[in-house]
C-alpha positions as CSV (number, residue, x, y, z in Angstrom):
1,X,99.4,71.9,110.8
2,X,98.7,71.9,114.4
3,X,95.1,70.0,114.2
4,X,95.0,68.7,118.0
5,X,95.4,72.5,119.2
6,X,94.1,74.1,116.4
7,X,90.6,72.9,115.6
8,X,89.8,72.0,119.2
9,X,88.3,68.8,120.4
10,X,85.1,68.9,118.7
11,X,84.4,66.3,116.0
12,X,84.8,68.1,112.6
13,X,82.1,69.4,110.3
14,X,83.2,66.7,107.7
15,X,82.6,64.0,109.5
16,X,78.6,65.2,109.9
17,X,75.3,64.2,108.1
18,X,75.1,66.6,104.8
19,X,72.0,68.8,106.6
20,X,74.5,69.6,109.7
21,X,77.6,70.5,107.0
22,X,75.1,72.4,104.9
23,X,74.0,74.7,107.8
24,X,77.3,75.4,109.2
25,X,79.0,76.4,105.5
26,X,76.0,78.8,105.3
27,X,76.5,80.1,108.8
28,X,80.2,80.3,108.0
29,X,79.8,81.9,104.4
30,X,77.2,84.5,105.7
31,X,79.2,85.7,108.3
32,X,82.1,86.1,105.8
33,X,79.6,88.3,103.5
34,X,78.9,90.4,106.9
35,X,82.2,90.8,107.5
36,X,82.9,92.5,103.8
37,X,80.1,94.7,104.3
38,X,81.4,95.6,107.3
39,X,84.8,96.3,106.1
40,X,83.2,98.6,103.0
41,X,81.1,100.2,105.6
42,X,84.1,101.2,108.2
43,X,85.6,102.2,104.6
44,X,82.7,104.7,103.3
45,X,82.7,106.3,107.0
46,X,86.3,106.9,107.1
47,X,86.4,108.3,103.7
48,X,82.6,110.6,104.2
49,X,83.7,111.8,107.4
50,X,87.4,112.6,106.5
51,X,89.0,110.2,109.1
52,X,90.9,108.8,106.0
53,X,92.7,111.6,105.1
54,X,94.2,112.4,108.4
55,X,94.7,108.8,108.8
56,X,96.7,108.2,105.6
57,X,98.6,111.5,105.6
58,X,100.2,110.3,108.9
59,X,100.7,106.3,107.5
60,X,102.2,107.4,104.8
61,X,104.6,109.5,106.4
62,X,106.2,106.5,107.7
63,X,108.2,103.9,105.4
64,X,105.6,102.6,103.1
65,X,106.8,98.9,103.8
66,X,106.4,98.9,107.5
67,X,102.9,99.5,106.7
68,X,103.3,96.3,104.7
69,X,104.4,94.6,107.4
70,X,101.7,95.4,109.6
71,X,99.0,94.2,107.8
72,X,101.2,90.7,107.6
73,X,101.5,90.4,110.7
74,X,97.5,91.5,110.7
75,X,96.9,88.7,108.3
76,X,99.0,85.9,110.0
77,X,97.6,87.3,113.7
78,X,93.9,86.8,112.3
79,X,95.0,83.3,111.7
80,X,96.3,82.3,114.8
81,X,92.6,84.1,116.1
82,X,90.7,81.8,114.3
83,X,92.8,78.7,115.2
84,X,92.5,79.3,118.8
85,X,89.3,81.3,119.3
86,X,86.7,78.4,120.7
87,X,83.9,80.2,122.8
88,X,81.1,82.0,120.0
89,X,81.9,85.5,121.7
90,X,86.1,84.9,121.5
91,X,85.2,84.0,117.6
92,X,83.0,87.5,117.1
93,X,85.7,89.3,119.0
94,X,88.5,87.7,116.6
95,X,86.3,88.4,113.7
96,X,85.6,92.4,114.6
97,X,88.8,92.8,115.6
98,X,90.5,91.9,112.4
99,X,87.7,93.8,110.4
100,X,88.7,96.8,112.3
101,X,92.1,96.6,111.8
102,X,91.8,95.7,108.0
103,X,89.7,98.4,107.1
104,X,92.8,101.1,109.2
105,X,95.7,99.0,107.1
106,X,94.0,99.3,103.9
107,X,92.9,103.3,104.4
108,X,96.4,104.4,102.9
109,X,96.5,101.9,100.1
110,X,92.9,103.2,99.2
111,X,93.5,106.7,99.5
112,X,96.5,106.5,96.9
113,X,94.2,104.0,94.9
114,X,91.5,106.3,95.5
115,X,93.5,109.0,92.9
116,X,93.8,106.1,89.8
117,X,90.6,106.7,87.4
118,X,88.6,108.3,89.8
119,X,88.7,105.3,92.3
120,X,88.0,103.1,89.2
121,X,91.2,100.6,90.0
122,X,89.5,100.0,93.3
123,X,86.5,98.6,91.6
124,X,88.3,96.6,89.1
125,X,90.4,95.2,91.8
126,X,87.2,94.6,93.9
127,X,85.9,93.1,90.8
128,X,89.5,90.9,90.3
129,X,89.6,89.4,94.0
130,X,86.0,88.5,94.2
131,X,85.8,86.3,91.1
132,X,88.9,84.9,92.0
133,X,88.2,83.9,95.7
134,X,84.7,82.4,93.9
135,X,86.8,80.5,91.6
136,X,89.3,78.6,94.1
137,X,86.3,78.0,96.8
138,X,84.3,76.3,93.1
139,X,87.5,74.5,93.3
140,X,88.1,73.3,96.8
141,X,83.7,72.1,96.6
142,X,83.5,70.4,93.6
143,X,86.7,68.1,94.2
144,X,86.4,67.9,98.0
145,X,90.1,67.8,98.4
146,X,91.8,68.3,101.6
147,X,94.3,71.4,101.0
148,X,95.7,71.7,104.0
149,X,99.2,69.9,102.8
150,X,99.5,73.8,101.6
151,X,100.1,74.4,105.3
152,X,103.9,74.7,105.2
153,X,104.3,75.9,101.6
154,X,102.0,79.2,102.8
155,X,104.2,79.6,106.6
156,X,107.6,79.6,104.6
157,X,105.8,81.7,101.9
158,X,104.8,84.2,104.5
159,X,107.8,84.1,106.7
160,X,109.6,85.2,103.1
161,X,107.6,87.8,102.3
162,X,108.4,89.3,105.8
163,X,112.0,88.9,105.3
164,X,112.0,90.6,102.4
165,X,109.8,93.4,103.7
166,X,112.1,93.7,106.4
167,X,115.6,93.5,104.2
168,X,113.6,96.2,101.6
169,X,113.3,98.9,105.1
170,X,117.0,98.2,105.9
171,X,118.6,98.4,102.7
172,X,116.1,101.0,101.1
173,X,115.2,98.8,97.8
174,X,112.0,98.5,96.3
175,X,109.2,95.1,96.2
176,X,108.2,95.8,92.9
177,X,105.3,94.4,90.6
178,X,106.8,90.6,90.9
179,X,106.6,90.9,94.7
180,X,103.0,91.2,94.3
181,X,102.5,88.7,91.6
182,X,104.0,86.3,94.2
183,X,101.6,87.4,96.9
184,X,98.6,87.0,95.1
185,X,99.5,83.6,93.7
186,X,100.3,83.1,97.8
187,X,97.1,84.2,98.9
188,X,95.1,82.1,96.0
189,X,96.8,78.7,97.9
190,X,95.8,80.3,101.1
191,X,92.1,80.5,99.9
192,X,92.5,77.2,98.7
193,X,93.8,76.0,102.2
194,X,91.3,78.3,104.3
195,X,88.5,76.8,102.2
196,X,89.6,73.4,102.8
197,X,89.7,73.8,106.6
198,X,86.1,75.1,106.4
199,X,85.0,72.0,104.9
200,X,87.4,69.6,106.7
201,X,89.0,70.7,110.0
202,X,86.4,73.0,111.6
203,X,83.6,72.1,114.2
204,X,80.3,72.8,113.3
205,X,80.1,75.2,116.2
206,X,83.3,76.9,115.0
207,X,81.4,79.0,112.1
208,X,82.7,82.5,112.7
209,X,86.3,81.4,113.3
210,X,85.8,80.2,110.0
211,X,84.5,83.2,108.4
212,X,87.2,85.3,110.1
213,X,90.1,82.9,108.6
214,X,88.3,83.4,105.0
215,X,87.9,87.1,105.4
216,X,91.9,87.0,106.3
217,X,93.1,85.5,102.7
218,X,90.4,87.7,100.7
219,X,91.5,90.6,102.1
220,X,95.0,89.3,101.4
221,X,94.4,88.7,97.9
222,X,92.7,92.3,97.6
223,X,95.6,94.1,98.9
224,X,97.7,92.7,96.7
225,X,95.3,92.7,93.6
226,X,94.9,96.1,94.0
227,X,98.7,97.0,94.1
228,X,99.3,94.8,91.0
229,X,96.5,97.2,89.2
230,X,97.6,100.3,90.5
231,X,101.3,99.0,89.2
232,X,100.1,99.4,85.7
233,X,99.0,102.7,86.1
């Protein structure tokens, strides 16, 4: 990982008295549940006003996978964001920009999800993602490891999955269900990771940048979640 251009030059959060680490996970975790709510808001409006509709009827005209793609590229893009972003209003920019563009991404992939039990697979999925994102983060604070060795597993894991997105538009095959059992077992070592930078790597003034790469690997893990549950269907 790139820590000397990365995480800036400030000293990181770890190294801090516990009352200074304590205040900046909270700042850091709050602004991740701000961001969710903000996602299901921008989600409700789309979907009360009608938005949606228009908006997935013309996504889904185009190759499914390329919308794939795109909200890869989304994900990894978010990531570079919170690497780089230093000043607090560059980190809020980062941060609404990515909720913006998740909540578009996903409106296609909810819309079709929307039609499975009523919207019921949403929920479950919902349901799926957030006690599994609790679960890893349990992990990553009670033993205090630093994850970031998953660094280079997750960039060649990625930069896979985008080959194979791309080879599946050329030669017109299919990413079925084990696709997505490999991208959610990717995006639980990203949460891992992303956790572990929160705790390790990041400055204490670097909160939202924080809460912007978390927000990146749950919504990650829901996207694929809810494709693995809408598989079964």
């Amino acid at each position: 990982m790139e820590h000397t251009s990365s995480w800036g030059n400030h000293e990181p959060v770890a190294r801090l008295g516990v009352e200074t680490r304590a205040t900046f996970i909270a700042k850091a975790y709050m602004h991740l549940f701000g961001a969710m709510l903000a996602f299901t808001g921008l989600e409700i409006l789309l979907f009360t006003t009608g938005v949606a509709q228009v908006l997935a009827q013309k996504m889904l005209g185009f190759n499914w996978l390329l919308i794939l793609g795109a909200f890869m590229i989304a994900g990894w893009f978010a990531s570079r964001l919170a690497h780089r972003a230093v000043s607090l209003p560059a980190q809020y920019a980062g941060l609404a920009l990515t909720v913006v563009a998740n909540a578009i991404l996903f409106v296609p992939l909810l819309y079709v999800a929307e039609s499975f039990s009523n919207g019921g697979v949403i929920k479950s999925a919902a349901l799926v993602t957030l006690l599994g994102f609790a679960s890893l983060t349990a992990v990553v604070f009670v033993t205090r490891k630093d994850f970031s060795f998953l660094g280079a597993i997750l960039k060649w894991g990625f930069l896979l999955a985008i080959v194979l997105i791309a080879a599946a538009v050329i030669f017109g095959f299919n990413l079925g269900t084990y696709f997505s059992v490999a991208m959610v077992g990717l995006a639980g070592l990203a949460v891992l990771k992303d956790t572990s930078d929160v705790l390790h790597h990041y400055s204490q003034d670097r909160y939202v940048a924080a809460s912007l790469e978390l927000f990146a690997s749950v919504a990650l893990m829901f996207w694929y979640i809810l494709r693995l549950f809408m598989s079964r269907d």
